[in-house]
C-alpha positions in Angstrom: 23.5 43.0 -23.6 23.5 44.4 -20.2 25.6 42.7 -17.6 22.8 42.1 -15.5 20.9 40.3 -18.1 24.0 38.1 -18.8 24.3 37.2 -14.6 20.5 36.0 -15.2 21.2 34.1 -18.3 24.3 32.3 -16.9 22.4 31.8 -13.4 19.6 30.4 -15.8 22.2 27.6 -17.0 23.6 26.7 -13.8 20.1 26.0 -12.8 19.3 23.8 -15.8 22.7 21.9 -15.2 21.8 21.5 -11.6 18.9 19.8 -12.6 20.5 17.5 -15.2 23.3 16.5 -13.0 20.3 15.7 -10.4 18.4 13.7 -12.8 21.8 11.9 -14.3 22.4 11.2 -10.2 18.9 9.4 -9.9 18.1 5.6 -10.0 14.8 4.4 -10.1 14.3 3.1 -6.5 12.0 4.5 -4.3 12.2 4.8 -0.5 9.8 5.4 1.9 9.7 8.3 3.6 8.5 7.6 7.5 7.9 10.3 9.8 6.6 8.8 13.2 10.2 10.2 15.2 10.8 13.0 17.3 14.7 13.4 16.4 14.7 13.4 12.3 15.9 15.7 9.7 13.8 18.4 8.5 11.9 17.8 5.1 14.7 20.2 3.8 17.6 18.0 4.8 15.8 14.9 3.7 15.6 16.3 0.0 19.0 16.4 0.2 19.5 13.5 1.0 17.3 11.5 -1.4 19.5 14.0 -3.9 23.3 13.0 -2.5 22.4 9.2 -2.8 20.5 9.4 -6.2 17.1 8.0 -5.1 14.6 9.1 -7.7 11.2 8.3 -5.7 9.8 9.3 -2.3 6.6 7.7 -1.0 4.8 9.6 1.9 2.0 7.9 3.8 0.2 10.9 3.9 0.2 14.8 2.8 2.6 16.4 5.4 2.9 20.5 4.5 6.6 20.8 5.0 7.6 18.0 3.2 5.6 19.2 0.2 7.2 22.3 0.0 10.6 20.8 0.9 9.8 18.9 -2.4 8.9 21.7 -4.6 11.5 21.3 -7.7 13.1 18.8 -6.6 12.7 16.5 -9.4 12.2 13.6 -7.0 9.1 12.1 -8.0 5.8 11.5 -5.0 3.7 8.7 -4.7 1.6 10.2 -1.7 -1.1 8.7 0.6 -4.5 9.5 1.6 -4.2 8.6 5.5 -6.4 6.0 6.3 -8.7 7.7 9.1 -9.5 10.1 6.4 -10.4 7.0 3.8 -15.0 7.3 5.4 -14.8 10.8 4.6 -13.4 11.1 1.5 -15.7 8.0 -0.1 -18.9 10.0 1.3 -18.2 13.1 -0.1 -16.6 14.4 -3.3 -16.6 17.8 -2.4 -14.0 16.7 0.7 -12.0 14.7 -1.5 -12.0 17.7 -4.0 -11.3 20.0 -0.6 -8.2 17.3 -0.1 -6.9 17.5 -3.6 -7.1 21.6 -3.7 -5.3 21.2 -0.4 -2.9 18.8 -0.9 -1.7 18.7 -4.8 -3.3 21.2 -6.7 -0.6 24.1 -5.2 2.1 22.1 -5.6 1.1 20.4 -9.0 4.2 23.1 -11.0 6.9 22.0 -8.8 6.2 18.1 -7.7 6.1 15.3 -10.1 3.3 13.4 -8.8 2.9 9.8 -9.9 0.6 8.3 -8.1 -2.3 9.0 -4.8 -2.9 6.3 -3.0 -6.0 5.1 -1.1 -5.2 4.2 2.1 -2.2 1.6 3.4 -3.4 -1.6 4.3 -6.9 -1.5 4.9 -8.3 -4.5 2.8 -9.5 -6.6 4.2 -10.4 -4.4 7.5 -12.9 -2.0 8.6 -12.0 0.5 6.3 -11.8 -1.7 2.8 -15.3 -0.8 1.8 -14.3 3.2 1.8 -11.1 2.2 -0.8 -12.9 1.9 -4.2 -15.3 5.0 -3.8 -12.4 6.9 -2.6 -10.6 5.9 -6.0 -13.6 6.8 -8.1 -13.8 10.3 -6.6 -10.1 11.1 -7.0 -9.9 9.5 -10.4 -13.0 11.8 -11.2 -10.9 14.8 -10.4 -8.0 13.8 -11.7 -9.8 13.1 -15.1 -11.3 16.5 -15.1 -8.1 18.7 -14.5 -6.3 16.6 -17.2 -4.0 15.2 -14.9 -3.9 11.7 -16.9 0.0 11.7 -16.3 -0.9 10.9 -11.8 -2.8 7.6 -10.9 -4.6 6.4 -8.6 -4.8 3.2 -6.6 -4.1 1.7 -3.1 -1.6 -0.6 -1.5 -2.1 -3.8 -0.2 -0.4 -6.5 1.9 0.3 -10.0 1.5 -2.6 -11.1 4.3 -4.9 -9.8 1.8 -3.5 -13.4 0.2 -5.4 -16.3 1.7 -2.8 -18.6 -0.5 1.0 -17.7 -1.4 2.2 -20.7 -2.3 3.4 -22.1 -4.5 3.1 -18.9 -6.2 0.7 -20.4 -9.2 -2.1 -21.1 -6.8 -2.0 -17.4 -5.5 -5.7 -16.7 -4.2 -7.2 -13.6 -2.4 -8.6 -14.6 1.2 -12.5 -15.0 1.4 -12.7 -11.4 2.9 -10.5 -9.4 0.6 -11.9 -11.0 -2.5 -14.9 -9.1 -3.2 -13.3 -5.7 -2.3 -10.1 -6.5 -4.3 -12.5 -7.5 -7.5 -13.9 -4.1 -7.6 -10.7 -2.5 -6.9 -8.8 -4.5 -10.1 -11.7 -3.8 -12.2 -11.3 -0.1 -11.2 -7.2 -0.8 -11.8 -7.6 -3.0 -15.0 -9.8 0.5 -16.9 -7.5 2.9 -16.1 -4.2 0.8 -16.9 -2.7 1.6 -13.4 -1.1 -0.6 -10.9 -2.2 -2.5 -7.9 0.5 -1.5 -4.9 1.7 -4.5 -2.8 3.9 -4.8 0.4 6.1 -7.7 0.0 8.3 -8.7 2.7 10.1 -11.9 2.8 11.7 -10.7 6.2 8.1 -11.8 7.7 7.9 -14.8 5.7 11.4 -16.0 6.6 11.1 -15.3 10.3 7.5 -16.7 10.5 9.0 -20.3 9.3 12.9 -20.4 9.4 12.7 -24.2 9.2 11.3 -24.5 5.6 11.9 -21.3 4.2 15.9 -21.0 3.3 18.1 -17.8 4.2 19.2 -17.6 1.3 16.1 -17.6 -0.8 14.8 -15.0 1.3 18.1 -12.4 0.5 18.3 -13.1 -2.8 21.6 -14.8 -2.3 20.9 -18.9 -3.9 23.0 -19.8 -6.7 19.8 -21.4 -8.2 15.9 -21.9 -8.2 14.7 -23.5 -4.4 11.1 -23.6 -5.7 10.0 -25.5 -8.8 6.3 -24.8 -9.8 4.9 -26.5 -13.0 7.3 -24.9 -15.5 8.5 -21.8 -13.6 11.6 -21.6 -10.9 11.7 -19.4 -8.1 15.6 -18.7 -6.9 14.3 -15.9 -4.5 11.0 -15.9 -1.9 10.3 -11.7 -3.1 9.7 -12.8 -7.0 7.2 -15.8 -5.6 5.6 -13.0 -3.5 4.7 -11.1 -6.8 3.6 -14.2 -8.7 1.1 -15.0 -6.0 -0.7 -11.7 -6.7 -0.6 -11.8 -10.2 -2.0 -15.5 -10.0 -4.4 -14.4 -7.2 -5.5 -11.7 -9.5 -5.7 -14.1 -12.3 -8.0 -16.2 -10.5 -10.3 -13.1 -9.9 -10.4 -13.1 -14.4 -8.2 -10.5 -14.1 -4.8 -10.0 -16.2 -3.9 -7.0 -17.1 -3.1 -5.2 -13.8 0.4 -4.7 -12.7 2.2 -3.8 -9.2 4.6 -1.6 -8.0 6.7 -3.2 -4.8 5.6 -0.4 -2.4 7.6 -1.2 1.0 10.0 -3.8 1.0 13.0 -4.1 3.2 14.6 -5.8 6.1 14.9 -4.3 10.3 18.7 -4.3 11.1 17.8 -4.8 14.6 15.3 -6.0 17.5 15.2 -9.6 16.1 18.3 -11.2 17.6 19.9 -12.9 14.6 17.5 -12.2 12.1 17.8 -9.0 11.9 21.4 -7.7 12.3 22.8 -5.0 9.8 24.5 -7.0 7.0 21.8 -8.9 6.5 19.6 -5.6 6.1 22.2 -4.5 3.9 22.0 -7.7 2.0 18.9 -8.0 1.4 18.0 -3.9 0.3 21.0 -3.6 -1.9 19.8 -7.2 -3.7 16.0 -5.8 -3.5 17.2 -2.9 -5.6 19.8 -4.7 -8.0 16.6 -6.9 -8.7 14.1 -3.9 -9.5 16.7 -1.9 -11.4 17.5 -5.2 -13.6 14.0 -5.0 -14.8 14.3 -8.8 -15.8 10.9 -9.2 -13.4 9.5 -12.3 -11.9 9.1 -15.9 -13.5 5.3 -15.7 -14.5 5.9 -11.9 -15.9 9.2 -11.7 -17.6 10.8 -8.7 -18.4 7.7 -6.8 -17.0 8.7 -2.9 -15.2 8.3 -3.3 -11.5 8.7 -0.4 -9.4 10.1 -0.7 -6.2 10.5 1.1 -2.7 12.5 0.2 0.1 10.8 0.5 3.8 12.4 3.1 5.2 14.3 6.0 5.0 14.8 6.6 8.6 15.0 4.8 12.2 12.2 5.9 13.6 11.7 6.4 17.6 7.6 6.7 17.7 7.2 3.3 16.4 6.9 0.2 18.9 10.2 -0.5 20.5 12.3 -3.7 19.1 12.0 -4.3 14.8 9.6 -1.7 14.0 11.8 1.3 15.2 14.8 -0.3 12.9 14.4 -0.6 9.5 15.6 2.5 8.7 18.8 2.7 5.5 19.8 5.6 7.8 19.8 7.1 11.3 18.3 10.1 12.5 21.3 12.2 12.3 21.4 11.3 8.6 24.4 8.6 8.9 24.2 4.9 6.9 22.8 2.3 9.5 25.0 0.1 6.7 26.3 0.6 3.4 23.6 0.4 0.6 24.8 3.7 -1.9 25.7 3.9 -4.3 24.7 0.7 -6.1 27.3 -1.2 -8.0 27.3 -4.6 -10.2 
């Protein structure tokens, strides 16, 4: 055998090891993947970055060119957005949503694992609720017709599509997110894919200190702080969850499940609510949680995927919380210690 063919063999093998050291590395935690600064990373040095500290999923908020060929092998599985503004043209046309897909995925669809595309980011209720569903029906059209079974569709919600949280049992979408959400599970519940929900108990905490305990918001009581009928809540995020699935319930629907698609906690801009250990508190504890797959009260032991909001700090945003709830700076160093993950 020619020396040559033996440099491309062994070169070969250190590629393949590369990649199995990257996928040993991963966890299965998400993070969100912001882009609204003028001082981050490039896409290139992000990858690397999801790859030092092991996270396995990246979420984009919508098709940015660069990132997607930062991505290519990578191994770090996409969940990628349809920007909202483009939601009314998209749901009028399928030849622009097929124009977006040919655009957007089909190039990359060899080198990026894409798991799911998702509709929008919270538009229901709103304006642009009414464009969701067709939106889903035309990508799932084209998804179904390239035999692309393995990437779903769906969009993600937030809690004030909730007209009742609590307790988490009598869970209820609001008057006007209740139609649209109907068609949307109904769309969900036939395709066995996930609804996508934004749970934050930072915002529930902060809205009502007085009644809503520190402690049960972090993840941090040594025991349940809300009974309801014969389930116990010992943290606010798994009563989040329940609400949906109850609200969804309520709707006749049962068979739809949710991936956690922000969660997190600012480290600033809040005075004492939002300082850095408690931001490290509460994302390290949102992660232990998803990675113990034990899920919530009302759906034990169900697989919940979760991604923590955000990767970055990020200067574009409104000045005070929003511009800090980033796991890491823009020059790529720890706003606090969250990797790796231990016990």
């Amino acid at each position: 055998m020619a020396l040559a063919e033996i440099a491309l063999i062994l070169c070969g093998l250190a590629a393949i090891n590369n990649q199995i050291a990257v996928a040993r590395a991963s966890i299965d935690i998400g993070v969100n993947y912001g882009r609204q600064g003028n001082d981050l990373p490039s896409p290139d040095n992000v990858i690397q970055m999801y790859k030092k500290y092991g996270i396995g999923k990246m979420r984009l908020f919508k098709p940015e060119p660069s990132v997607l060929q930062a991505l290519r092998g990578s191994q770090i599985d996409l969940v990628l957005g349809i920007a909202n503004e483009d939601l009314p043209n998209l749901a009028a046309s399928l030849d622009a949503t097929h124009s977006w897909f040919a655009t957007n995925v089909e190039p990359y669809l060899n080198d990026i694992q894409f798991t799911f595309i998702v509709a929008g980011n919270e538009v229901v209720p709103g304006n642009l609720a009414q464009f969701v569903l067709p939106v889903m029906q035309n990508m799932q059209n084209i998804l179904t017709g390239k035999g692309l079974a393995a990437v779903k569709v769906s969009t993600s919600v937030a809690v004030s599509t909730l007209g009742q949280s609590y307790p988490p049992s009598q869970g209820a979408f609001s008057e006007d997110s209740k139609e649209t959400m109907q068609g949307i599970l109904k769309f969900l519940a036939a395709q066995g894919t996930p609804l996508l929900i934004n749970a934050y108990p930072y915002l529930a905490y902060t809205s009502d200190p007085q009644d809503i305990s520190l402690d049960y918001a972090l993840f941090t009581a040594n025991g349940p702080i809300v009974h309801d009928g014969n389930l116990s809540y010992s943290n606010l995020f798994d009563a989040m969850v329940d609400g949906f699935f109850s609200a969804m319930e309520q709707l006749g629907i049962s068979n739809v499940g949710v991936v956690v698609s922000e969660s997190g906690w600012p480290s600033a801009g809040n005075g004492n609510f939002t300082t850095p250990e408690l931001a490290a508190t509460y994302n390290r504890n949102f992660m232990k949680h998803i990675l113990s797959g034990d899920g919530t009260p009302k759906r034990p032991g169900s697989y919940i995927e979760g991604f923590v909001f955000a990767m970055f700090n990020e200067n574009q945003k409104p000045a005070g919380v929003e511009q800090n709830w980033g796991l890491f700076y823009p020059d790529m160093q720890p706003v606090y210690q969250v990797f790796p993950l231990q016990g």
